[in-house]
N, CA, C and O atoms as a GROMACS GRO file, in nm:
protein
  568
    1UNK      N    1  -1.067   0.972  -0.848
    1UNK     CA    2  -1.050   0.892  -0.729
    1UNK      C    3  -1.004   0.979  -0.613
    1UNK      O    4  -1.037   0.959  -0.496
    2UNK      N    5  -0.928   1.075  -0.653
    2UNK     CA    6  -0.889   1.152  -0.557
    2UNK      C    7  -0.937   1.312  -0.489
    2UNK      O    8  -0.881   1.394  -0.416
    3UNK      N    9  -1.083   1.305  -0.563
    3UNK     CA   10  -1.104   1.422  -0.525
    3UNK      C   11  -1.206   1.484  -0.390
    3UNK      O   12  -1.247   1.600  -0.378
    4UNK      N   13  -1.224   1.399  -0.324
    4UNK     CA   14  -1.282   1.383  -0.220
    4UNK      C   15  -1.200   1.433  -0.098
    4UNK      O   16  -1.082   1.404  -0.082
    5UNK      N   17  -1.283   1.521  -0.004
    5UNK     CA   18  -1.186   1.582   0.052
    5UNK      C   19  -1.295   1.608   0.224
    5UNK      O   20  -1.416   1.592   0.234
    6UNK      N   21  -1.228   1.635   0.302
    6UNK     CA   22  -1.343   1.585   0.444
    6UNK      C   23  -1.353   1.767   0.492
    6UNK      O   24  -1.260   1.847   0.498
    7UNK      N   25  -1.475   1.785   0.514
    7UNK     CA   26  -1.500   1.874   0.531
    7UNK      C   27  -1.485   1.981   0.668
    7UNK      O   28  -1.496   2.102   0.687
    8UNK      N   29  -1.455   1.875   0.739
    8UNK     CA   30  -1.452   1.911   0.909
    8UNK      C   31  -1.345   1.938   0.974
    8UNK      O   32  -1.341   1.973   1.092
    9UNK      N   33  -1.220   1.917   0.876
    9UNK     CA   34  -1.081   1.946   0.898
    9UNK      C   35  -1.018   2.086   0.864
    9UNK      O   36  -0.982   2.125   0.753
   10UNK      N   37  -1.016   2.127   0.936
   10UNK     CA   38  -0.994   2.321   0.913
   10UNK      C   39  -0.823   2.303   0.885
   10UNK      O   40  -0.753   2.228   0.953
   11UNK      N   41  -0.764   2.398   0.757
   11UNK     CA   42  -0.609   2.392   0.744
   11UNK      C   43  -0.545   2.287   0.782
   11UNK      O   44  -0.433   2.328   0.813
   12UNK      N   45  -0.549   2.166   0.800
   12UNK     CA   46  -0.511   2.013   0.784
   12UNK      C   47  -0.524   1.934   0.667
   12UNK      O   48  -0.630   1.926   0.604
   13UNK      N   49  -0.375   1.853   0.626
   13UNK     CA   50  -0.370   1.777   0.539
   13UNK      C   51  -0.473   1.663   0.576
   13UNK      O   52  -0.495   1.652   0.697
   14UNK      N   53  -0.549   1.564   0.482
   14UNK     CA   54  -0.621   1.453   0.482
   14UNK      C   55  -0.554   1.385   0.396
   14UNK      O   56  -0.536   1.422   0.280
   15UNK      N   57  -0.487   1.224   0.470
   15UNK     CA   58  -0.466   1.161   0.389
   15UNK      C   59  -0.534   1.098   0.295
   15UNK      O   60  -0.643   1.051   0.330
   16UNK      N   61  -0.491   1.079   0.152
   16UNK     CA   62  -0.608   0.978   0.076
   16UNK      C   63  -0.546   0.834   0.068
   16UNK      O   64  -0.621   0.738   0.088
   17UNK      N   65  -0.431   0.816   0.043
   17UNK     CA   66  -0.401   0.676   0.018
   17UNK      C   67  -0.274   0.661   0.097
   17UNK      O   68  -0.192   0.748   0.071
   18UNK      N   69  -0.247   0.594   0.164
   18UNK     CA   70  -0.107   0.556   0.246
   18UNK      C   71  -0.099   0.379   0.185
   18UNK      O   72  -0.138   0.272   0.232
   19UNK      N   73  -0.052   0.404   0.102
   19UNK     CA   74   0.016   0.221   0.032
   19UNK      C   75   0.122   0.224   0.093
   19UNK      O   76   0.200   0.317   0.071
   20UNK      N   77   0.154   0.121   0.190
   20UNK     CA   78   0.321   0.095   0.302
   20UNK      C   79   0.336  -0.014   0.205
   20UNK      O   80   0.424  -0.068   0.272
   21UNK      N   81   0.326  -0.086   0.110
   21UNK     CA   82   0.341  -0.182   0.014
   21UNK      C   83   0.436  -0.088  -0.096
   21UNK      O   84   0.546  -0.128  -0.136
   22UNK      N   85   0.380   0.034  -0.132
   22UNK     CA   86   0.459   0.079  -0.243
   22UNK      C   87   0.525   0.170  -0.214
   22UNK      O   88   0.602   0.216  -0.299
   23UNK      N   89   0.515   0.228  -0.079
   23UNK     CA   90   0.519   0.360   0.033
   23UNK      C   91   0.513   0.540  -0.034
   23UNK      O   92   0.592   0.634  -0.025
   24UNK      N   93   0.394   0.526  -0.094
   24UNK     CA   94   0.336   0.566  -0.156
   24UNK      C   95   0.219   0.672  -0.054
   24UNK      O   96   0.119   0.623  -0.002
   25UNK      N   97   0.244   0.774  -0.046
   25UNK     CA   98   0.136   0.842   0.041
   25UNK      C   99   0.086   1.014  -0.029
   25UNK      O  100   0.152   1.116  -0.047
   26UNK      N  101  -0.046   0.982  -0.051
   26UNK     CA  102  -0.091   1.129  -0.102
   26UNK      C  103  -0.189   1.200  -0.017
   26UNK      O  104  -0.285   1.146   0.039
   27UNK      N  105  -0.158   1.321  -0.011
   27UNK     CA  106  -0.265   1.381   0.071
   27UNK      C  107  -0.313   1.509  -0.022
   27UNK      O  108  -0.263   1.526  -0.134
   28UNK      N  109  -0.398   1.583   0.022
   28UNK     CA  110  -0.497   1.710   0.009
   28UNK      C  111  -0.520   1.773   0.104
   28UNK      O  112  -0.530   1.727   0.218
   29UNK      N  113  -0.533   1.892   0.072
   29UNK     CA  114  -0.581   2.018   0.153
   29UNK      C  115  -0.620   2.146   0.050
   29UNK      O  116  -0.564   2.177  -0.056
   30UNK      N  117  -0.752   2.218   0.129
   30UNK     CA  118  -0.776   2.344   0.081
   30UNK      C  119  -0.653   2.435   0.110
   30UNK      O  120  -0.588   2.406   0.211
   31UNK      N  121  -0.609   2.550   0.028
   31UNK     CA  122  -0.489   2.588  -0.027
   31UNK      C  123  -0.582   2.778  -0.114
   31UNK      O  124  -0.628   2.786  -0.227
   32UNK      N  125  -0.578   2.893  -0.011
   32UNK     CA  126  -0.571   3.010  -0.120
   32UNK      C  127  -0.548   2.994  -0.223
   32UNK      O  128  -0.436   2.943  -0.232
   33UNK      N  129  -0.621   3.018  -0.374
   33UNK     CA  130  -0.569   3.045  -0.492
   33UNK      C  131  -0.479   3.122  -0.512
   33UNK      O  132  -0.474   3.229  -0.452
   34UNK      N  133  -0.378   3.083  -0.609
   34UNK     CA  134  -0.270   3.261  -0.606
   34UNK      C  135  -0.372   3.336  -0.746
   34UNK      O  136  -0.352   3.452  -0.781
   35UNK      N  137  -0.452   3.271  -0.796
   35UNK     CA  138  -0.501   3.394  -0.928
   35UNK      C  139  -0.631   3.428  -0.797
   35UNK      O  140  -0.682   3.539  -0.809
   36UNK      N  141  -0.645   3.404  -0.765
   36UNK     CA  142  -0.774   3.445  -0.642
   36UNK      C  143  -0.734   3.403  -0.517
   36UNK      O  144  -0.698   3.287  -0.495
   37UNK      N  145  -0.738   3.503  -0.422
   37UNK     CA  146  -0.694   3.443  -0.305
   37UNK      C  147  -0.842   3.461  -0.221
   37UNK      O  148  -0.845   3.473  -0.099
   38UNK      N  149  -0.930   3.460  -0.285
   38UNK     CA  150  -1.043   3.479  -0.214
   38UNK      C  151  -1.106   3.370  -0.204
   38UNK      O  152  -1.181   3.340  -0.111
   39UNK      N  153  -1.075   3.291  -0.313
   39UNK     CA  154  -1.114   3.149  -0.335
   39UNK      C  155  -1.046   3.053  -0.303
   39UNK      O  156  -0.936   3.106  -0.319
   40UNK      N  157  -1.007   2.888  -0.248
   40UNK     CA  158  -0.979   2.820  -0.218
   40UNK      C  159  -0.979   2.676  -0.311
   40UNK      O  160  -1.084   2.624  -0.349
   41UNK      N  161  -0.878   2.634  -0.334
   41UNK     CA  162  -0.871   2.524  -0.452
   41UNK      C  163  -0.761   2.428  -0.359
   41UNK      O  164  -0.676   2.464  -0.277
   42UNK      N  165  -0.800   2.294  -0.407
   42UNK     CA  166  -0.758   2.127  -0.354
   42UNK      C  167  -0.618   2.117  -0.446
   42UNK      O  168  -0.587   2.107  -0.565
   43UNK      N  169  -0.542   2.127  -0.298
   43UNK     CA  170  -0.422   2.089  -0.332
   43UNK      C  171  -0.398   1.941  -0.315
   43UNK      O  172  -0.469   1.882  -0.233
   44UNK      N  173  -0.288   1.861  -0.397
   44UNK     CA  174  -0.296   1.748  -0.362
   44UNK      C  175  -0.131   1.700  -0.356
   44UNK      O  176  -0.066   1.746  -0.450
   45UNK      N  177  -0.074   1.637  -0.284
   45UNK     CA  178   0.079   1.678  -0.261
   45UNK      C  179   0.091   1.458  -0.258
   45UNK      O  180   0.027   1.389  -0.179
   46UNK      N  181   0.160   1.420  -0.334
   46UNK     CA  182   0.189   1.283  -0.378
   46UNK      C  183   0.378   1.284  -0.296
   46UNK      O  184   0.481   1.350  -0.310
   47UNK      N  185   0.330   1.161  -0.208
   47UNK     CA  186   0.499   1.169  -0.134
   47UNK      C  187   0.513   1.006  -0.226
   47UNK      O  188   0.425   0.920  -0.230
   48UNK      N  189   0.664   1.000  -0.299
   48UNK     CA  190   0.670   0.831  -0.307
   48UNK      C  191   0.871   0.853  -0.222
   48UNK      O  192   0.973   0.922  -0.225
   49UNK      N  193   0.788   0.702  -0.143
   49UNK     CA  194   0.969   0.665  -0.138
   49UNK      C  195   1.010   0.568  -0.180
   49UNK      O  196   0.952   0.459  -0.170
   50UNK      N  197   1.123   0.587  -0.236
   50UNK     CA  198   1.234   0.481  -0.296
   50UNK      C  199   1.307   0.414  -0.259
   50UNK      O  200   1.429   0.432  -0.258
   51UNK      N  201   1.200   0.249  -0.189
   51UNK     CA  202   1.351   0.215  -0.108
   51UNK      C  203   1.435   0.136  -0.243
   51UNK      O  204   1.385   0.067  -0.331
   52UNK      N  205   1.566   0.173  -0.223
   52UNK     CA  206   1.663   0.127  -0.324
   52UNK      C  207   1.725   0.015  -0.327
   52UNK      O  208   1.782  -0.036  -0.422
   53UNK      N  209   1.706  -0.041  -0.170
   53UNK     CA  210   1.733  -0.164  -0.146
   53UNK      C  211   1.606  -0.282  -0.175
   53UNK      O  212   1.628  -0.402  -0.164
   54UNK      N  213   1.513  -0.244  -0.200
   54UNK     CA  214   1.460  -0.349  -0.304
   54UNK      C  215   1.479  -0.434  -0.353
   54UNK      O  216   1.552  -0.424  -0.452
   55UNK      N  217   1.427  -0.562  -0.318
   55UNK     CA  218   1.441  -0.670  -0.404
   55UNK      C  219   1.362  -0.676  -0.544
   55UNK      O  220   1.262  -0.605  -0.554
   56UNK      N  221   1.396  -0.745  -0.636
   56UNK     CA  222   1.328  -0.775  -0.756
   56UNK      C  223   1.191  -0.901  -0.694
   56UNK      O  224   1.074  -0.904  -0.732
   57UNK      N  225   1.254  -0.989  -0.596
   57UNK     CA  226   1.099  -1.068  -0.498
   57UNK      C  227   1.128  -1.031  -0.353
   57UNK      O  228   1.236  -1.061  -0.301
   58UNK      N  229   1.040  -0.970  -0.292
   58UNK     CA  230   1.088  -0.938  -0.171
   58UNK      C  231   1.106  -1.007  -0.052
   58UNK      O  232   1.159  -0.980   0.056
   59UNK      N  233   1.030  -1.133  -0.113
   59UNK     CA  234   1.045  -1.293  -0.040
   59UNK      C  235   1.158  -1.364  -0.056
   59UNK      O  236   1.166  -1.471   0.004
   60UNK      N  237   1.268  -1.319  -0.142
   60UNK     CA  238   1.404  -1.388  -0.182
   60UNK      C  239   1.496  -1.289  -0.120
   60UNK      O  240   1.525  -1.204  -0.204
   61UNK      N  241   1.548  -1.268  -0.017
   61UNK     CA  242   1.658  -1.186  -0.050
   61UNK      C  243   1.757  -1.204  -0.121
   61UNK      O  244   1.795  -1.089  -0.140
   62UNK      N  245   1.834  -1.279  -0.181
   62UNK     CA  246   1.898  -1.307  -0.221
   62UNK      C  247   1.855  -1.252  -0.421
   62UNK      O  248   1.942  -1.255  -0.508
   63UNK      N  249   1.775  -1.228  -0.437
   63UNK     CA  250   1.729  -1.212  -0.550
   63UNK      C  251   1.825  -1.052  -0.590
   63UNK      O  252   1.887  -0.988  -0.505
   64UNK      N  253   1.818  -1.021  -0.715
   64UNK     CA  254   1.843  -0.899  -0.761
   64UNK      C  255   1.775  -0.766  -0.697
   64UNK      O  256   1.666  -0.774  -0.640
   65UNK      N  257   1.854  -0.630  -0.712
   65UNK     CA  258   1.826  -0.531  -0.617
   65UNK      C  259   1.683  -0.519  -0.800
   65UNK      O  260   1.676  -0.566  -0.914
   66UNK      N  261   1.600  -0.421  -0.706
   66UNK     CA  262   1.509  -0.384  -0.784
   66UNK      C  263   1.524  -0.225  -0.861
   66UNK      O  264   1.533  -0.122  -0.794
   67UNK      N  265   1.524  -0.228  -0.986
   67UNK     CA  266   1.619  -0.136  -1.047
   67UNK      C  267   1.485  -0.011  -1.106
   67UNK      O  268   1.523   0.105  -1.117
   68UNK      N  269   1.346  -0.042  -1.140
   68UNK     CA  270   1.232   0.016  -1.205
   68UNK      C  271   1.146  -0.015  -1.096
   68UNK      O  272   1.143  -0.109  -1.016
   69UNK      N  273   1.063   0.109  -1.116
   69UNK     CA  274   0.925   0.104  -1.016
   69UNK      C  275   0.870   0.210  -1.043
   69UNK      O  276   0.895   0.330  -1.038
   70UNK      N  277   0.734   0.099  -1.094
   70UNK     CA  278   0.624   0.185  -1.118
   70UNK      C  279   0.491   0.201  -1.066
   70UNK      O  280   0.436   0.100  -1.022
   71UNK      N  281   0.416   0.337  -1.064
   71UNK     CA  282   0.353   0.384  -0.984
   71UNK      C  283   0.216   0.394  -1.034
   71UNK      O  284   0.228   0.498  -1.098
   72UNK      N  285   0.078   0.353  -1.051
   72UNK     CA  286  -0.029   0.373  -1.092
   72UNK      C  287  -0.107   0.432  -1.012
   72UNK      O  288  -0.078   0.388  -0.901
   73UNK      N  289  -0.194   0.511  -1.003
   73UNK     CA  290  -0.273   0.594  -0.905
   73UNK      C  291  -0.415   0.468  -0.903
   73UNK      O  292  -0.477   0.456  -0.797
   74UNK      N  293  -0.452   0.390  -1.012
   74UNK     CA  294  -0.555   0.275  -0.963
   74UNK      C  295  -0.539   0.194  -0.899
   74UNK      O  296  -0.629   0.150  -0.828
   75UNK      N  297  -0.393   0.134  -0.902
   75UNK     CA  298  -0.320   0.043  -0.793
   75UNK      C  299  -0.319   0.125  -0.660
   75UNK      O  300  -0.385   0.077  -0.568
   76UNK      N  301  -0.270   0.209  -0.643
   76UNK     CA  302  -0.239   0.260  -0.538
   76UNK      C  303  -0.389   0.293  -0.421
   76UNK      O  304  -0.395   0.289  -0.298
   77UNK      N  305  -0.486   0.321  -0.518
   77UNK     CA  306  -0.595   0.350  -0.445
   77UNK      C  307  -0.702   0.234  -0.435
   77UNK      O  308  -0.813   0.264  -0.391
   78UNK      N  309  -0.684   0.136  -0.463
   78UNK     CA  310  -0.803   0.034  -0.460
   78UNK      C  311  -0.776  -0.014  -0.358
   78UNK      O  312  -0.668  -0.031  -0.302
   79UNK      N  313  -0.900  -0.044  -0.325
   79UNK     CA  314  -0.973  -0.126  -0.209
   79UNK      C  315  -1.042  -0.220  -0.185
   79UNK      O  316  -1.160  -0.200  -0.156
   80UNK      N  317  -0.990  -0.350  -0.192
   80UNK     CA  318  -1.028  -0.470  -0.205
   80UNK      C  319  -1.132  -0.604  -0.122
   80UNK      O  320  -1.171  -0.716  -0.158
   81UNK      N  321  -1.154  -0.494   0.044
   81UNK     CA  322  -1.213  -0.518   0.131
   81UNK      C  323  -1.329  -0.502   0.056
   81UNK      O  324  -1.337  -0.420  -0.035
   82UNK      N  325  -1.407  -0.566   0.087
   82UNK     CA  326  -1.582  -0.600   0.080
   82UNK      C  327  -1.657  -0.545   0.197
   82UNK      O  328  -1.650  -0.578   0.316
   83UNK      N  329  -1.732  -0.453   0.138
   83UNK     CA  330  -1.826  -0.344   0.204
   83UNK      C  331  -1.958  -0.389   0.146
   83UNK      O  332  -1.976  -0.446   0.039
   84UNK      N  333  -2.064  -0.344   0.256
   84UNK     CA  334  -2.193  -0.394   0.245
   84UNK      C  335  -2.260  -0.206   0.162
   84UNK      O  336  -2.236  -0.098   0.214
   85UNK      N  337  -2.327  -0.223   0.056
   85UNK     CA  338  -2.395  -0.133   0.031
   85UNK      C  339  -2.566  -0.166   0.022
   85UNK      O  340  -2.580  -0.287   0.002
   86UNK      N  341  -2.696  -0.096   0.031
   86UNK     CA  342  -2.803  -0.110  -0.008
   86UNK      C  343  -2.886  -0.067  -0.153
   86UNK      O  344  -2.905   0.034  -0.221
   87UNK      N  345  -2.914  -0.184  -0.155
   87UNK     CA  346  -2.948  -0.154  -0.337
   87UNK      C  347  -3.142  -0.200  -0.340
   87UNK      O  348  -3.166  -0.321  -0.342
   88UNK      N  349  -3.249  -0.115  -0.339
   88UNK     CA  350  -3.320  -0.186  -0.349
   88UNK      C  351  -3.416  -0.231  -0.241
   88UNK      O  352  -3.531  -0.273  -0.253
   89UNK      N  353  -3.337  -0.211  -0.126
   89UNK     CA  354  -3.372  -0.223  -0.016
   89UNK      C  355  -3.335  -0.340  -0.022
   89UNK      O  356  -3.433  -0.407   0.011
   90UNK      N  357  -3.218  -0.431  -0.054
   90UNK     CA  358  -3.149  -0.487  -0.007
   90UNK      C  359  -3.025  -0.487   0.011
   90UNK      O  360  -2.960  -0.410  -0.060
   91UNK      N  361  -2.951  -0.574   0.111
   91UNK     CA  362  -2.794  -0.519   0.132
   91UNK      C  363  -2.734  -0.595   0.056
   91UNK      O  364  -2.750  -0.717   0.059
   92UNK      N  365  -2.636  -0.520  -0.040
   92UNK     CA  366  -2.523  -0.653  -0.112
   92UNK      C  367  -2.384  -0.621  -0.067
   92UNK      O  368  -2.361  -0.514  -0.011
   93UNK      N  369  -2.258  -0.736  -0.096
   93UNK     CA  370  -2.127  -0.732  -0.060
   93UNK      C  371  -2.076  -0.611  -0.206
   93UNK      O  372  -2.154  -0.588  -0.298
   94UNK      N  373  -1.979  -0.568  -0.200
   94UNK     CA  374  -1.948  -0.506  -0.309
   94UNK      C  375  -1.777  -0.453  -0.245
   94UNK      O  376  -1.727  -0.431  -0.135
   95UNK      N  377  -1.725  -0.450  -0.411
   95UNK     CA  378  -1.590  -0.407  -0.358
   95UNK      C  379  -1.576  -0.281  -0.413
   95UNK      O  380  -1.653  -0.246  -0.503
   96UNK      N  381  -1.500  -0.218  -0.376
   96UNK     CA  382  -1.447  -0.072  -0.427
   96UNK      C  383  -1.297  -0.034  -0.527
   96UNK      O  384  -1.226   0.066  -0.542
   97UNK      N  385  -1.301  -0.182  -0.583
   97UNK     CA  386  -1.170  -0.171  -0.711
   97UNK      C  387  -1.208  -0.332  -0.794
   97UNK      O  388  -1.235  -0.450  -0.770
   98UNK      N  389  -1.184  -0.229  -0.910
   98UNK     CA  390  -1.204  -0.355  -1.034
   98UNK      C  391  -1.065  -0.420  -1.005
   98UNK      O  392  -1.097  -0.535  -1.034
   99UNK      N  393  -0.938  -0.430  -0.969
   99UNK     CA  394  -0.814  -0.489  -0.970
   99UNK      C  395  -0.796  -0.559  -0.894
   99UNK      O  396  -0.685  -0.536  -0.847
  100UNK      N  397  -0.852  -0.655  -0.838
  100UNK     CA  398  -0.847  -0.710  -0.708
  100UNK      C  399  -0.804  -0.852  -0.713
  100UNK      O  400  -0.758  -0.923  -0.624
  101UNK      N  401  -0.837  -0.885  -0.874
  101UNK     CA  402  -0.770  -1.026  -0.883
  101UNK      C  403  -0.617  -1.061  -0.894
  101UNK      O  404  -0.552  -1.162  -0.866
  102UNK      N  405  -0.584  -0.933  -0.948
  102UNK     CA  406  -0.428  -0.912  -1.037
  102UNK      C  407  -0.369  -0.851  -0.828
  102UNK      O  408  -0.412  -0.784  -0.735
  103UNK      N  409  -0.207  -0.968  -0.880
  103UNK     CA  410  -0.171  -0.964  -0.718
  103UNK      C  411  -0.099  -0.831  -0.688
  103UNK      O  412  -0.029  -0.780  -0.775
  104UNK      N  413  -0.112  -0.781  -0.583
  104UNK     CA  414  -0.040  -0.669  -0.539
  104UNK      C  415   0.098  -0.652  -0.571
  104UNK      O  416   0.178  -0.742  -0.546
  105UNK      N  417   0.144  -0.508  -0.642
  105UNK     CA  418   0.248  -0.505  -0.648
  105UNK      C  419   0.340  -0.438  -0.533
  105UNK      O  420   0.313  -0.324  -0.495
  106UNK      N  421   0.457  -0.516  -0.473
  106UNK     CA  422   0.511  -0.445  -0.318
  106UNK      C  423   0.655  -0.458  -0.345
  106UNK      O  424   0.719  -0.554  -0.387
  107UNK      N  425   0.706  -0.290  -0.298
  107UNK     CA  426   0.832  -0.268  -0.315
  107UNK      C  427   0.912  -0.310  -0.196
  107UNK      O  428   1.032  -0.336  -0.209
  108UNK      N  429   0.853  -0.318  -0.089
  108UNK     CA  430   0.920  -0.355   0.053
  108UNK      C  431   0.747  -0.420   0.095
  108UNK      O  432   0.635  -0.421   0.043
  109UNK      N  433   0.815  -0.467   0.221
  109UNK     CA  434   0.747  -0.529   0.337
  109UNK      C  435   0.622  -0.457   0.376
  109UNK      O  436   0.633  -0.351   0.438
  110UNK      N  437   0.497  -0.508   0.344
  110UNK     CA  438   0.393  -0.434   0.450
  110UNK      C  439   0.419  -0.477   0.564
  110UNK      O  440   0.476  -0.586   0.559
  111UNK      N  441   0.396  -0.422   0.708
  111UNK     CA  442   0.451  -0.486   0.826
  111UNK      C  443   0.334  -0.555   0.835
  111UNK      O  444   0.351  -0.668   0.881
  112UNK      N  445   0.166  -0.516   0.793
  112UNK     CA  446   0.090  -0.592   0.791
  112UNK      C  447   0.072  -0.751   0.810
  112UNK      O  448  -0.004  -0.814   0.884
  113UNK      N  449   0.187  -0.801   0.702
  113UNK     CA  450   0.159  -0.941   0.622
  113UNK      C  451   0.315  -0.990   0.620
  113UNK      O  452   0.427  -0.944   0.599
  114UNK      N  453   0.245  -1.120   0.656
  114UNK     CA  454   0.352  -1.269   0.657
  114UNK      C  455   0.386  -1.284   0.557
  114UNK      O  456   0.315  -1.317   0.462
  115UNK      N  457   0.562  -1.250   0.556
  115UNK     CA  458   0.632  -1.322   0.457
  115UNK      C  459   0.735  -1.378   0.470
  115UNK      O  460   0.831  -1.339   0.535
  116UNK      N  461   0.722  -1.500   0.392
  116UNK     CA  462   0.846  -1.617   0.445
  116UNK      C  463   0.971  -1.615   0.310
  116UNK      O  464   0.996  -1.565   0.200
  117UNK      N  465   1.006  -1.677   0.378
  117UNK     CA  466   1.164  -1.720   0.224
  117UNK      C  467   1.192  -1.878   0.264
  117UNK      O  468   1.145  -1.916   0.371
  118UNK      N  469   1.258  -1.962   0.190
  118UNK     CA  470   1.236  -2.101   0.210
  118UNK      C  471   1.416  -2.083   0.244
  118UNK      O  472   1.486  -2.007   0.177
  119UNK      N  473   1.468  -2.162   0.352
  119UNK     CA  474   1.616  -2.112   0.354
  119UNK      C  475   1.678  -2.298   0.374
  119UNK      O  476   1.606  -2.398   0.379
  120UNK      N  477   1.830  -2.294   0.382
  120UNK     CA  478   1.886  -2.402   0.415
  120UNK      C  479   1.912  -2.367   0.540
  120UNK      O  480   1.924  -2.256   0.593
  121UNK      N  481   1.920  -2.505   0.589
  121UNK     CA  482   1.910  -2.491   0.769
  121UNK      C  483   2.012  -2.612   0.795
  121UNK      O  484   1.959  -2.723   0.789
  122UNK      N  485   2.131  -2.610   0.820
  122UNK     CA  486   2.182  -2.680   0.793
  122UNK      C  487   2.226  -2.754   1.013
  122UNK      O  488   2.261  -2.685   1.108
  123UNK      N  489   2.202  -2.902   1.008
  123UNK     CA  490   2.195  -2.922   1.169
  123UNK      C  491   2.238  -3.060   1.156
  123UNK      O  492   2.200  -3.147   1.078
  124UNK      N  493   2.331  -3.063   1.253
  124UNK     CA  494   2.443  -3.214   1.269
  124UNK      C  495   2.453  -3.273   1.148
  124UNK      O  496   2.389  -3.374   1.119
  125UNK      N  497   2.541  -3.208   1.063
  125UNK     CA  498   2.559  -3.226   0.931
  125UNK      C  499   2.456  -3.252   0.835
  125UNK      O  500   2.492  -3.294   0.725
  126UNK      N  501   2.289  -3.230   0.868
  126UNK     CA  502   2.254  -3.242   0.790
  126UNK      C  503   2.185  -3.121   0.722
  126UNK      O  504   2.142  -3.030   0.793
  127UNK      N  505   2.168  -3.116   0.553
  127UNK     CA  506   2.081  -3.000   0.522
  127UNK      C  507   1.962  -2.989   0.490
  127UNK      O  508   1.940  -3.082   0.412
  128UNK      N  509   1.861  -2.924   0.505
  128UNK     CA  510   1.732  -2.894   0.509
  128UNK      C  511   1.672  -2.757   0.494
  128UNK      O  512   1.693  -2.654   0.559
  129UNK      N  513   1.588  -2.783   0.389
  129UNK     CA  514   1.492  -2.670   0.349
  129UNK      C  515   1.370  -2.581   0.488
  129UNK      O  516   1.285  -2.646   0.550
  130UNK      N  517   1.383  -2.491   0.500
  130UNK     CA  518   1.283  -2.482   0.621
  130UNK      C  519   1.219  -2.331   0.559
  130UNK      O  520   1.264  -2.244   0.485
  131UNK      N  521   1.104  -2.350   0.622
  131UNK     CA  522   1.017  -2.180   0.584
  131UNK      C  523   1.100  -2.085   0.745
  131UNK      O  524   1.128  -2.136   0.854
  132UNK      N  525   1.119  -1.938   0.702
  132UNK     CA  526   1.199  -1.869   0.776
  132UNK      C  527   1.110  -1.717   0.782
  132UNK      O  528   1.108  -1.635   0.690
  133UNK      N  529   1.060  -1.708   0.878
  133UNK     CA  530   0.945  -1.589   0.880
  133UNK      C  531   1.035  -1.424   0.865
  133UNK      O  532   1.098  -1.378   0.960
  134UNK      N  533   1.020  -1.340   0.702
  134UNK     CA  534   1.100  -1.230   0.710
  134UNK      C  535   1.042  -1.099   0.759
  134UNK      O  536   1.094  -0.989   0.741
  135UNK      N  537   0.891  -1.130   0.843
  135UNK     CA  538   0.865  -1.030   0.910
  135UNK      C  539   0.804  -1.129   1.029
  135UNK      O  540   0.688  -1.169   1.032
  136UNK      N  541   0.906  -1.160   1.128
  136UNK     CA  542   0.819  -1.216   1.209
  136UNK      C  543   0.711  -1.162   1.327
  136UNK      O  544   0.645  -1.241   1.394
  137UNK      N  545   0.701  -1.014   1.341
  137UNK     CA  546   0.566  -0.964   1.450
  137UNK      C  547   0.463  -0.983   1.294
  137UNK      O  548   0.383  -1.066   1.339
  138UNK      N  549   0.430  -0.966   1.188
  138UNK     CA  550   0.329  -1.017   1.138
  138UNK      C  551   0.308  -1.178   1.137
  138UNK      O  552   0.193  -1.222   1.137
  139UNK      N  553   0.393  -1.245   1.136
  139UNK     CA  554   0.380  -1.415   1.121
  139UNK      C  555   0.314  -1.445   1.222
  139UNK      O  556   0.206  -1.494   1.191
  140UNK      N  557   0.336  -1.434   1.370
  140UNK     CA  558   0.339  -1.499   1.470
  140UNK      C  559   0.233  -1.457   1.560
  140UNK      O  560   0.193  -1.351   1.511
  141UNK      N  561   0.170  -1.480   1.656
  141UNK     CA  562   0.093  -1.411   1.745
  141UNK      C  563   0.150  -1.407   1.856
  141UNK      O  564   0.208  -1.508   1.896
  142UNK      N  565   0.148  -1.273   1.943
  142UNK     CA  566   0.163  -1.261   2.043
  142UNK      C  567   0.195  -1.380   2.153
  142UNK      O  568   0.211  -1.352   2.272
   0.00000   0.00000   0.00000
C-alpha cells in the first residue's frame, strides 16, 4: 500500500496517509543507500501521536480516559470515497478499501466531522436532555 512514491518531487518528503482521526501520518522519500550510496532506496518515516487525553467514546466526555491504541496500516490507509474507474469501455463507481463497512476507529476529533454529546441543560428549574455540538466549526455553517 505504501510503496508508491511521486516522481517529480526532488529531496522532498511525500505524504502517504495523514489519518487526523488516529493522527497518524507517514511519509517517504528517496534516501542514498549506506551499503551503496550510488543507489537510492524509499525511505518511509511513520509519525503516530498519542493524544493521552483520549476518551474511551470521544462523543462522551465524561467517559473513561483511553488507555490502548491500536494502529493498523489497512485502517489507516483506506479510502472509502468512490472513484469512477473504466472497465471495458465502460465507467464504474469503485472504492479503494475492502473496510469501509466496519466504522472508523478515532482517537480524537477529526475537525472534519460533527460530533455531538447529548448533555443536561438544566433552565427555570427545569431539566432537559439537549444535543451539544463538540466540534462546533464542523457542525454548523458559516
Amino acid at each position: 500500500v505504501l510503496a508508491g512514491y511521486p516522481w517529480d518531487s526532488e529531496d522532498k518528503e511525500a505524504v502517504l496517509v495523514n489519518n487526523k482521526c488516529q493522527c497518524v501520518t507517514v511519509t517517504s522519500k528517496l534516501v542514498p543507500s549506506k551499503e551503496n550510496p550510488e543507489e537510492e532506496v524509499l525511505e518511509r518515516n511513520i509519525r503516530i501521536l498519542v493524544p493521552l487525553t483520549a476518551r474511551e467514546n470521544i462523543s462522551d466526555p465524561l467517559s473513561p480516559l483511553r488507555t490502548t491504541f491500536v494502529y493498523r496500516m489497512t485502517e489507516l490507509c483506506r479510502k472509502c470515497d468512490p472513484v469512477e474507474i473504466e472497465l471495458g469501455g465502460e465507467i464504474h463507481q469503485a472504492q479503494q478499501s475492502t473496510f469501509c463497512d466496519e466504522p472508523e476507529t478515532c482517537y480524537t476529533y477529526n475537525r472534519d466531522k460533527c460530533y455531538t454529546s447529548t448533555l443536561p441543560f438544566r433552565y427555570k428549574g427545569e431539566t432537559r436532555s439537549i444535543q451539544a455540538a463538540l466540534t462546533p466549526a464542523s457542525c454548523y455553517a458559516d
